[in-house]
Each structure stands twice: as C-alpha cells, then as structure tokens.
MIDOSE-1310 file (N, C-alpha, C; in nm, 2 decimals, decimal comma, always signed):
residues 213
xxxx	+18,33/-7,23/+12,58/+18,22/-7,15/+12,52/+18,09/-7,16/+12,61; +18,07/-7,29/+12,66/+17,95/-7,29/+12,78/+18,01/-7,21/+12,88; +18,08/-7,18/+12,89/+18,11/-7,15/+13,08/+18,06/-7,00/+13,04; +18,19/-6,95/+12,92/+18,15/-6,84/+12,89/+17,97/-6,73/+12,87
xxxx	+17,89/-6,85/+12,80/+17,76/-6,84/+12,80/+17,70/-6,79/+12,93; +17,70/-6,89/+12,97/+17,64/-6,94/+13,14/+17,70/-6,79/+13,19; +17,80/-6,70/+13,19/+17,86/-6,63/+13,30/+17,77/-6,49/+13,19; +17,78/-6,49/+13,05/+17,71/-6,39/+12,98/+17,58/-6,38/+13,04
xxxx	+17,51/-6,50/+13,07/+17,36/-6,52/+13,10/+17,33/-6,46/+13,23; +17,41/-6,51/+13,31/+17,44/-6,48/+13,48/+17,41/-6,38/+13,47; +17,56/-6,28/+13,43/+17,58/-6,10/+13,46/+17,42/-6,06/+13,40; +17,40/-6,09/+13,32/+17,24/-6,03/+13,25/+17,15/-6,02/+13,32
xxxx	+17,17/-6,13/+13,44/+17,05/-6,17/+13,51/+17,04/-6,07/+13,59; +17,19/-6,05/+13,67/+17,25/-5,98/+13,78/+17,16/-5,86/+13,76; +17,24/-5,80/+13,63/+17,22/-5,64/+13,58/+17,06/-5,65/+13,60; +16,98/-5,69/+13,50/+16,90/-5,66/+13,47/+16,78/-5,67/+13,62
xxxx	+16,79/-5,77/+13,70/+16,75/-5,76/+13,85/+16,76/-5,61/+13,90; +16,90/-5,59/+13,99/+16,91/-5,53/+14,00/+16,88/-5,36/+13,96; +16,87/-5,35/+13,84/+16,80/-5,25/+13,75/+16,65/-5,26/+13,77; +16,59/-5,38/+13,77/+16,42/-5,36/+13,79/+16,43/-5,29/+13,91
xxxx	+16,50/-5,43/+14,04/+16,46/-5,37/+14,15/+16,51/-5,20/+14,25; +16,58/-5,13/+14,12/+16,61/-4,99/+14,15/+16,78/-4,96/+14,25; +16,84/-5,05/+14,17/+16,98/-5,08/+14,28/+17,03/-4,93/+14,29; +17,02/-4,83/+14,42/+17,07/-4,70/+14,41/+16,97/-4,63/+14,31
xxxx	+16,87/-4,62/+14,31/+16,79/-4,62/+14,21/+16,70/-4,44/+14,30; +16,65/-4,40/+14,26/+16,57/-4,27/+14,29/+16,47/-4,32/+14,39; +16,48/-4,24/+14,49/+16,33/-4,28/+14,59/+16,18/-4,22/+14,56; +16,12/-4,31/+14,53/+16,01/-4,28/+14,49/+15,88/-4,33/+14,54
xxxx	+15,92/-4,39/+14,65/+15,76/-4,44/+14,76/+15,72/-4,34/+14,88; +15,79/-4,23/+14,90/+15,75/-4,13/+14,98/+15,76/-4,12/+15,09; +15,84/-4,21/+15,18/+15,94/-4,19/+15,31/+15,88/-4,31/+15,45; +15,89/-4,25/+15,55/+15,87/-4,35/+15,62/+15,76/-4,29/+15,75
xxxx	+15,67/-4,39/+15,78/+15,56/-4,33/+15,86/+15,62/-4,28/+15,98; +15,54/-4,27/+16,12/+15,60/-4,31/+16,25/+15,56/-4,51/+16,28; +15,63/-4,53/+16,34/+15,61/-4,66/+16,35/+15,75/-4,71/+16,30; +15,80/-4,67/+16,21/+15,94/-4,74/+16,12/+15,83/-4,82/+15,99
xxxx	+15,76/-4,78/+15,90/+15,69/-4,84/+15,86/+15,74/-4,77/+15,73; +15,75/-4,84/+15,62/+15,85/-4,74/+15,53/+15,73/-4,75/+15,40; +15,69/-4,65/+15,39/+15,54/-4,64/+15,27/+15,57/-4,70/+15,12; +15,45/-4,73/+15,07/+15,49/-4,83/+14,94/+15,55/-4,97/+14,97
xxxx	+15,58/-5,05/+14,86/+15,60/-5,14/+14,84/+15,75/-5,20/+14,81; +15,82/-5,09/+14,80/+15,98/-5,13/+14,74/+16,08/-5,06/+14,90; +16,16/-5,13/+14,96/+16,23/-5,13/+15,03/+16,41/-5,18/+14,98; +16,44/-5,06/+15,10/+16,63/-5,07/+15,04/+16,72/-5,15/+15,15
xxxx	+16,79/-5,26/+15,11/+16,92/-5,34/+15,21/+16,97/-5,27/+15,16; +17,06/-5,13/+15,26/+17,21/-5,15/+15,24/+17,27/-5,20/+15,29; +17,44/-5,21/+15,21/+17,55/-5,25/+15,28/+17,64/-5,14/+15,28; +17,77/-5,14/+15,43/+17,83/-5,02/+15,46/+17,93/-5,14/+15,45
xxxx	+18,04/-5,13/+15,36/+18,14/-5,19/+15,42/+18,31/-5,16/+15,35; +18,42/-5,11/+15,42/+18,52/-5,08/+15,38/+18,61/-5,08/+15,26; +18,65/-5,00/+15,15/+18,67/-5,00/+15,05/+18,60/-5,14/+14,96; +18,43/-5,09/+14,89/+18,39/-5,19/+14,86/+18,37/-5,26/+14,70
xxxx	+18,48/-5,15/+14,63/+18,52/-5,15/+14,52/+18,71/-5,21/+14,51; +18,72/-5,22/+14,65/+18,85/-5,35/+14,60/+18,86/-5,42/+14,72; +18,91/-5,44/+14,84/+18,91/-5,53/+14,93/+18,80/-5,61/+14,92; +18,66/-5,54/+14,96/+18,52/-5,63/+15,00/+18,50/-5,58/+14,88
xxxx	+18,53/-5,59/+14,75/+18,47/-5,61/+14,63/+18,39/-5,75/+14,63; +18,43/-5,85/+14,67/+18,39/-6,01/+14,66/+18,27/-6,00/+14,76; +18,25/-5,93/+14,85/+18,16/-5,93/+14,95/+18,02/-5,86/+14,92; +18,04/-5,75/+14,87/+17,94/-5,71/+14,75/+17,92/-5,76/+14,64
xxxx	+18,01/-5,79/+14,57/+17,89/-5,88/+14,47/+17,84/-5,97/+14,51; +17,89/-6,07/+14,60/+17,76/-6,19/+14,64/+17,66/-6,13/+14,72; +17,63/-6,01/+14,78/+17,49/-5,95/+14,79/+17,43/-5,95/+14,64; +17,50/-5,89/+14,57/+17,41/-5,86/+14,45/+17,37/-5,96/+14,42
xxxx	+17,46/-6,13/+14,39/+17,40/-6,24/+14,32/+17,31/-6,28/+14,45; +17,31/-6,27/+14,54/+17,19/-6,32/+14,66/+17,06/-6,20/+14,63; +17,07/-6,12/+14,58/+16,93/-6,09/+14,54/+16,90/-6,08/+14,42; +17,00/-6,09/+14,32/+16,93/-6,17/+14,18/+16,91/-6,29/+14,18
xxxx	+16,97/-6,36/+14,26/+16,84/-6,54/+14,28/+16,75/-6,52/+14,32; +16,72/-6,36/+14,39/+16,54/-6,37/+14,49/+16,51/-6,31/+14,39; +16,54/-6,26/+14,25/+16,43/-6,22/+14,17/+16,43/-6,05/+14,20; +16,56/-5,98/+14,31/+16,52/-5,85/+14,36/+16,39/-5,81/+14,47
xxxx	+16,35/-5,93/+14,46/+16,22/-5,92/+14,55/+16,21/-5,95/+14,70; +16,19/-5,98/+14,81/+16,14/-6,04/+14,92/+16,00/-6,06/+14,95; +15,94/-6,15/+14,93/+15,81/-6,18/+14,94/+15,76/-6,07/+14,87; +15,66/-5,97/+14,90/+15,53/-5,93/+14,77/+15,65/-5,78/+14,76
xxxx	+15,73/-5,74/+14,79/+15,78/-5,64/+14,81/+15,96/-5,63/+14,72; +15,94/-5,55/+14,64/+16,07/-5,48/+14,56/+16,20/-5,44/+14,66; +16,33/-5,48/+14,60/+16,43/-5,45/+14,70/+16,52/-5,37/+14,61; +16,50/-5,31/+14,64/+16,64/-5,18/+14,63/+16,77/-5,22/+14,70
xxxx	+16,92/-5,22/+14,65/+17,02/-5,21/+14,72/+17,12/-5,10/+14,68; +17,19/-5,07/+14,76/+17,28/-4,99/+14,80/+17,37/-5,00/+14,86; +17,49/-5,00/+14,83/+17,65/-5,04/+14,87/+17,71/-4,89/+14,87; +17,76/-4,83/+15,02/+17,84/-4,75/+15,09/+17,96/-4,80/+15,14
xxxx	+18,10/-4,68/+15,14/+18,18/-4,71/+15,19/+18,18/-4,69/+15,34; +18,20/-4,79/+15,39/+18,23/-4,75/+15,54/+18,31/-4,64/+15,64; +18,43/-4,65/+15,49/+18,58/-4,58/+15,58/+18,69/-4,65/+15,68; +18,67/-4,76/+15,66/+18,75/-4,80/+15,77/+18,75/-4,79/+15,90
xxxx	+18,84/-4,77/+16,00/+18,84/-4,73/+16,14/+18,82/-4,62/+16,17; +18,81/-4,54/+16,08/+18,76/-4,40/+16,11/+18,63/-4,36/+16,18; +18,64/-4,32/+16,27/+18,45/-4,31/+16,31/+18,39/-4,22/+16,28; +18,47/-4,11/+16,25/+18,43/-3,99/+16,14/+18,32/-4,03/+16,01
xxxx	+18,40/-4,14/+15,94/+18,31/-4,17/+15,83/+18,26/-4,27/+15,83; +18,24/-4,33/+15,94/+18,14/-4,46/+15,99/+18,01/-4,36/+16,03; +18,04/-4,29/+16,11/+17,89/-4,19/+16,13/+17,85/-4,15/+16,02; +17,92/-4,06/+15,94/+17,86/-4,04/+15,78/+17,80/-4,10/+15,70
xxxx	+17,86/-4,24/+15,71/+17,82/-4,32/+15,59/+17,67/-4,39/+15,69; +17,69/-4,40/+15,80/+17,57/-4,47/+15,87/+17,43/-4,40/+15,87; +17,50/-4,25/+15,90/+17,38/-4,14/+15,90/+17,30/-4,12/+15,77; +17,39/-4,17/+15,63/+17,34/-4,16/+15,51/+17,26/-4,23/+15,43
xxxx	+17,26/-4,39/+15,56/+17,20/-4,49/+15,52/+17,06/-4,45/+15,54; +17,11/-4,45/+15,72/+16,93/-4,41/+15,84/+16,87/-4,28/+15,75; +16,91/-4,22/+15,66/+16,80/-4,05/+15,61/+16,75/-4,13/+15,50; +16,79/-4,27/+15,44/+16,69/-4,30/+15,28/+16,58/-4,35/+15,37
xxxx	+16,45/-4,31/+15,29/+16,31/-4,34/+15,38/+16,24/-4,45/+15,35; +16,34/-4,53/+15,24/+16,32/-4,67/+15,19/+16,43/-4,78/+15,29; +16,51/-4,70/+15,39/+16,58/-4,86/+15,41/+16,53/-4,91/+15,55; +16,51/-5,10/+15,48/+16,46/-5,19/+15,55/+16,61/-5,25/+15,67
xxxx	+16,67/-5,25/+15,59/+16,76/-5,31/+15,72/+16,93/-5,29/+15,62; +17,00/-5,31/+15,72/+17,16/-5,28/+15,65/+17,22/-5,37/+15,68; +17,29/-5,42/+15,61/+17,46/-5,50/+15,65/+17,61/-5,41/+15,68; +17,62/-5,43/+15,77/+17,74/-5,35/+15,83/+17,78/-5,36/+15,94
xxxx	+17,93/-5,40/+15,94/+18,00/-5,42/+16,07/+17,94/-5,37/+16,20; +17,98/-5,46/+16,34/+17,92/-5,43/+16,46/+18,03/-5,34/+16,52; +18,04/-5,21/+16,50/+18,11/-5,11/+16,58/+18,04/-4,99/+16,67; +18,15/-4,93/+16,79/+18,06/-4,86/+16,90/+18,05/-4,73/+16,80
xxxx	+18,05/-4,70/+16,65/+17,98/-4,65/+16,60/+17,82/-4,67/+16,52; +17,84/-4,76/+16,45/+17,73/-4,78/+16,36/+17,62/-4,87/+16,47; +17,65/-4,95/+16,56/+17,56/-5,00/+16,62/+17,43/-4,95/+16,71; +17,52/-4,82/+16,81/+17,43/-4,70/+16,84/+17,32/-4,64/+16,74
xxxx	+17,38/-4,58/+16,61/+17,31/-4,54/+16,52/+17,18/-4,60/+16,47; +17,25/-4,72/+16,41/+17,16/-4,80/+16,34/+17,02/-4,82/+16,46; +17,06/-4,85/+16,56/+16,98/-4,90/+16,70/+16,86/-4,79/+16,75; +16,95/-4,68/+16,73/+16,86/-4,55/+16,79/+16,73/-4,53/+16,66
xxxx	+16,77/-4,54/+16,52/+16,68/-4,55/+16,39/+16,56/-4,66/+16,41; +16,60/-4,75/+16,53/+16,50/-4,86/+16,47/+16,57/-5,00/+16,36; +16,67/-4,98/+16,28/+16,68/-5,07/+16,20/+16,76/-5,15/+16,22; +16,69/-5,28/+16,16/+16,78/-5,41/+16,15/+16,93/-5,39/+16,09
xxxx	+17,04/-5,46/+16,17/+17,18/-5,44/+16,14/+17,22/-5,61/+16,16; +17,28/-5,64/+16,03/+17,30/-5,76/+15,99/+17,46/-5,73/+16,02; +17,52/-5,81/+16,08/+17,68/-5,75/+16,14/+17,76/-5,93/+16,10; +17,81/-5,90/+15,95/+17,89/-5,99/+15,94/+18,05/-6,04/+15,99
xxxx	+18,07/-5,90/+16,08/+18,20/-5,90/+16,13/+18,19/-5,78/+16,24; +18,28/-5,77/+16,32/+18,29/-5,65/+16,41/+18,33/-5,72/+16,56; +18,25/-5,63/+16,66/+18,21/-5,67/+16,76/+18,12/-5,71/+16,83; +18,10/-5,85/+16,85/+17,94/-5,91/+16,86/+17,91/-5,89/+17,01
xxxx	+17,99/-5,81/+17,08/+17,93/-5,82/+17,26/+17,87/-5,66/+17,22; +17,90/-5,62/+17,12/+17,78/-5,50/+17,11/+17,62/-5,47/+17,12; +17,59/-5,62/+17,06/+17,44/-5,64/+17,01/+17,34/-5,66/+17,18; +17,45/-5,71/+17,27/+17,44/-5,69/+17,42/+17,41/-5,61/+17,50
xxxx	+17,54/-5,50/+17,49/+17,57/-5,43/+17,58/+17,46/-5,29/+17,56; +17,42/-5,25/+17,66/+17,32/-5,16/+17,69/+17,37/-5,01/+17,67; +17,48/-4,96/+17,68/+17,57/-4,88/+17,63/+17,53/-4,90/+17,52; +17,53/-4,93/+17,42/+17,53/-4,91/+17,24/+17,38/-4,94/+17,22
xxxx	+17,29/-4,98/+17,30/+17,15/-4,97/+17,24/+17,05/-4,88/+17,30; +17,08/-4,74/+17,24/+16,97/-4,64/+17,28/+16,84/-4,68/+17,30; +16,78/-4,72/+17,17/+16,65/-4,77/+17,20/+16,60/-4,85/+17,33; +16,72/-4,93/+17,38/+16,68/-5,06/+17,46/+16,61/-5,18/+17,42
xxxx	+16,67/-5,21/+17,30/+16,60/-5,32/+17,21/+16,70/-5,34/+17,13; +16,67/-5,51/+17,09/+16,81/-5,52/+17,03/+16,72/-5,51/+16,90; +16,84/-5,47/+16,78/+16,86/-5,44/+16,68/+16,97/-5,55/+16,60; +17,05/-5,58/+16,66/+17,18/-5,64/+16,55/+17,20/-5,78/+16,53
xxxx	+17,17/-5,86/+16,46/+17,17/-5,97/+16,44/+17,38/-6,04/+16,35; +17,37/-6,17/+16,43/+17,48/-6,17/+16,33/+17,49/-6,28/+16,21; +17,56/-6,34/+16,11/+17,52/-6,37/+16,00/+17,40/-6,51/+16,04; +17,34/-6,54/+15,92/+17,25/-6,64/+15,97/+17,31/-6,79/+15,92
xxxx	+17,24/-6,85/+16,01/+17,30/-7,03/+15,98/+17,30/-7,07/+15,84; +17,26/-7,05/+15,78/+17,24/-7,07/+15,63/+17,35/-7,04/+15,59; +17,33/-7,16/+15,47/+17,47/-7,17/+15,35/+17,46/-7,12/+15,23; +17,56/-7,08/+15,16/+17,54/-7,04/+15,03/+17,51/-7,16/+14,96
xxxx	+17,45/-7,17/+14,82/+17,43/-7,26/+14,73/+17,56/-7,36/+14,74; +17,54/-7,47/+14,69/+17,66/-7,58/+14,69/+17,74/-7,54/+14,56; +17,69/-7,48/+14,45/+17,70/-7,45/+14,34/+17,78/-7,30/+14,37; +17,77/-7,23/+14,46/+17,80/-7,10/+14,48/+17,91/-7,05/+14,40
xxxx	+18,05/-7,11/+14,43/+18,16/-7,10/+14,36/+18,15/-7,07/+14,22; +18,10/-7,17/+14,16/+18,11/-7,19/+14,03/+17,99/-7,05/+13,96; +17,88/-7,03/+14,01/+17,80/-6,93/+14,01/+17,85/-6,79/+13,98; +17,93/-6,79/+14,14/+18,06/-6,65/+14,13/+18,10/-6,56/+14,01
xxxx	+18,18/-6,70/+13,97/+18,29/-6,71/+13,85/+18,24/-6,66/+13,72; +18,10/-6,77/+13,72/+18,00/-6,71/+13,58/+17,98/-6,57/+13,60; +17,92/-6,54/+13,71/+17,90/-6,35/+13,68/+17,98/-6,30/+13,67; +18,09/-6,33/+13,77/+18,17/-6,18/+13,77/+18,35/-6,24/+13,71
xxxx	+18,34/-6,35/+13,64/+18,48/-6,37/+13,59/+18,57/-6,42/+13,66; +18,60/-6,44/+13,79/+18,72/-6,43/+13,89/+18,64/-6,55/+14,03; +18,75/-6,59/+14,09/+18,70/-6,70/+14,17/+18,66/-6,63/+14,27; +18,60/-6,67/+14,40/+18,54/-6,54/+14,49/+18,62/-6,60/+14,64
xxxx	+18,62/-6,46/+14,70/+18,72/-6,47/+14,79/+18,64/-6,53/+14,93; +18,69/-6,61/+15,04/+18,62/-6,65/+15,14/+18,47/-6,56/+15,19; +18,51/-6,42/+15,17/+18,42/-6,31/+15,23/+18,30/-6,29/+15,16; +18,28/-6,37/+14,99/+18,17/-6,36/+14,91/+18,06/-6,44/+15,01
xxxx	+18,07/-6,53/+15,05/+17,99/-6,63/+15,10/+17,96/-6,58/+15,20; +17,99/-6,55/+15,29/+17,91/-6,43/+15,37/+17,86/-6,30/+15,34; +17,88/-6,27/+15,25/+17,78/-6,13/+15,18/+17,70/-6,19/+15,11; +17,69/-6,29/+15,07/+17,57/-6,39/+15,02/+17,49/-6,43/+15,14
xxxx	+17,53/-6,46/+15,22/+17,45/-6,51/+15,33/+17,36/-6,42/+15,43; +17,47/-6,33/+15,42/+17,36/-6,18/+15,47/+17,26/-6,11/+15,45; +17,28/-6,09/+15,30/+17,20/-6,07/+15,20/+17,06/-6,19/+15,23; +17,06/-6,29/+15,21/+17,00/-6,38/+15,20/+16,92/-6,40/+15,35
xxxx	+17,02/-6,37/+15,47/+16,92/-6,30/+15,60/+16,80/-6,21/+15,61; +16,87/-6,14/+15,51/+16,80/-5,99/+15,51/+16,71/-6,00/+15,45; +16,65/-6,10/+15,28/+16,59/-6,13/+15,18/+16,48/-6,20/+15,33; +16,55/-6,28/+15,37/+16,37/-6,41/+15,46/+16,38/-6,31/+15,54
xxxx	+16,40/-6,24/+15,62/+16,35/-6,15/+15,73/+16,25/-6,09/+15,66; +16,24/-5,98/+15,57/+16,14/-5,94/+15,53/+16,01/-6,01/+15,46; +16,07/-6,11/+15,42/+16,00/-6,23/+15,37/+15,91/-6,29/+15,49; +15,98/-6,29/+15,55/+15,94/-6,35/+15,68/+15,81/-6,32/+15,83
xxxx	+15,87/-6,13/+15,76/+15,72/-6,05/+15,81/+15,62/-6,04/+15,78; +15,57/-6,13/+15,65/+15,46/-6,12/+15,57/+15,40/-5,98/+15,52; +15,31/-5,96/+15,54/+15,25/-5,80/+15,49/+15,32/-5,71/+15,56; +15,41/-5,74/+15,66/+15,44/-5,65/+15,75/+15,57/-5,60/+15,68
xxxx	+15,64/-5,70/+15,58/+15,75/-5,67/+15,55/+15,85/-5,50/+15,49; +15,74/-5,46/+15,50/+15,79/-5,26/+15,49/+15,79/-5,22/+15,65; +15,79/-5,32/+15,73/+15,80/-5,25/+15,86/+15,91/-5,25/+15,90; +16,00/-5,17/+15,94/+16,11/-5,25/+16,04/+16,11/-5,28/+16,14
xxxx	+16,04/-5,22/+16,25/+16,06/-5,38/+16,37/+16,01/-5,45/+16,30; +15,89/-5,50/+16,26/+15,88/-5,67/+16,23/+15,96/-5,70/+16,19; +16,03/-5,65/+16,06/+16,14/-5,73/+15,99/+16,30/-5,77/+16,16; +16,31/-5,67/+16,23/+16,43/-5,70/+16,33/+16,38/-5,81/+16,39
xxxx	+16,23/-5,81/+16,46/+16,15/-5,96/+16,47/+16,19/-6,04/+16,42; +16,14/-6,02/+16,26/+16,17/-6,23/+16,19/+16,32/-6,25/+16,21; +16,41/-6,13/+16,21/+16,55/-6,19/+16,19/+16,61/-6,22/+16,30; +16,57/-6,20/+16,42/+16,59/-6,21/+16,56/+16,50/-6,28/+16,63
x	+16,43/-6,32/+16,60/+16,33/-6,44/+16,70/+16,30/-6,55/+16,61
C-alpha cells in the first residue's frame, strides 16, 4: 500500500511538472532573436530518439523524472520538453525529425544520438546536442561541424540518484531498463547547463559553453 502511494504521489508529481512546465505545450514566448537567444523565459530540451514509445520508452521517461525533480525549471527559467521519434537509421527521418526540432523558437538544446545526420544540423542551428549514443568522433571531425564550433557534448559524469531504481518503479510501475539512467543523466546535463548560464540561460551558445567548458 506504501509503495503503491509513493508511485501515486510520484506520477502526480511527474504529470503535473511537466504540465506546468508546458511538456509539447503551445509556443508562446515569441521565437528566437539573432544571436541564438530564444525570447522570454521558458525554453524547450528535446529528445530525438528511436521508437520512443517502446524500445527507448525507459529512456524517456527518465528525462521526464529528471525534470520533475528540477521542479520543470532550470535556474530562473521554465522548461518545456519534447520527445520525437528519430526513425531509426533512416536519414530521411533523422533530417525530419532534426529539422522539426531546430524550427521550435523555444529549443535550448536536444538529446539525440551523434549521427553524420543530426550532428551537421543540430551544429549549423547553433544548438547544444547532448549525444548519449552514436558516433562520438563526430563532435571532432570538421566535416560534420558547419559552424566550426563544437556543438555536441556527450553524456555527463554524473549519476543518477542512488535511489533511482526504486523512484522508476514508483512512477511508472515497471523496473527501468539500463538506458533510463542515461536519459536521466542527460536530461540532468541539459537542466545545469542552462542553470549554469545564469541569466544567459535562454541563450544557446552560453548554454553549449556551460555544457562544454
């Protein structure tokens, strides 16, 4: 009956977070300057990642419980998320789904694999690309970064809670698969990077700054 509570309490928390902080929610701060400076005060993490309603199901929701522990927030600033499917190895729908991220005028930075699709993209936009899997000699190679500036970070040294597991379970019912803990951890990159920009945190280079230097 406790466990059950505690996992009632959880999801409530989840939901109702994410619901303040506008998860897929209407854009309503008015787009993004020149500079990469994205107007207003509420900014969007997506995630792009391969069937994410069953394989990386577990990998998405520990984004979501990594920003209902931050409250939905990153320092003085509201966080919007958004979960896209990647498509797989297709690079047809890796450009699509990439392209669909870079046009919202709210997003601060994305999680999504390091491929000689989405890394160009994301790079040429300006935005932070948190790459919990892929190709990591991409974030290198001069070939995939239009800009000439790096862009792609990969997951950060930080651990999920010690408690994590059991946390899982209370929200979402089911034990979580190795790959939750790194969508926790990403998330949780993505949360101090902007945190980490201070007032700057609607900017995106600063924010590729805090998460890269």
């Amino acid at each position: 009956m406790a466990a059950q509570a505690r996992r009632r309490t959880l999801t409530a928390a989840i939901l109702a977070t994410l619901a303040l902080a506008g998860c897929g929610a209407s854009k309503d701060e008015g787009g993004i300057s020149g500079g990469g400076k994205v107007i207003g005060r509420t900014v969007t993490v997506y995630s792009l990642t391969s069937d994410p309603g069953g394989s990386n199901r577990d990998f998405v929701d520990a984004e979501k419980l990594a920003l209902a522990d931050a409250g939905g927030r990153a320092g003085s600033l509201a966080v919007n998320f958004t979960s896209l499917d990647l498509g797989g190895s297709d690079e047809k729908l890796q450009a699509q789904a990439a392209r669909r991220a870079i046009s919202d005028p709210q997003i601060i930075a994305a999680i999504v694999d390091a491929t000689t699709v989405t890394v160009p993209l994301f790079n040429a936009a300006g935005i932070l690309q948190i790459a919990a899997s892929g190709d990591p000699s991409l974030a290198a190679d001069p070939q995939a970064l239009p800009s000439g500036k790096r862009t792609v970070g990969t997951l950060p040294a930080t651990a999920a809670p010690a408690d994590f597991a059991r946390r899982f379970r209370d929200a979402f019912d089911r034990d979580p698969k190795p790959s939750a803990q790194q969508g926790y951890r990403a998330m949780q990159g993505a949360l101090r990077a902007i945190a980490g920009a201070g007032t700057a945190g609607n900017d995106r280079t600063r924010v590729i700054d805090a998460y890269l230097n």
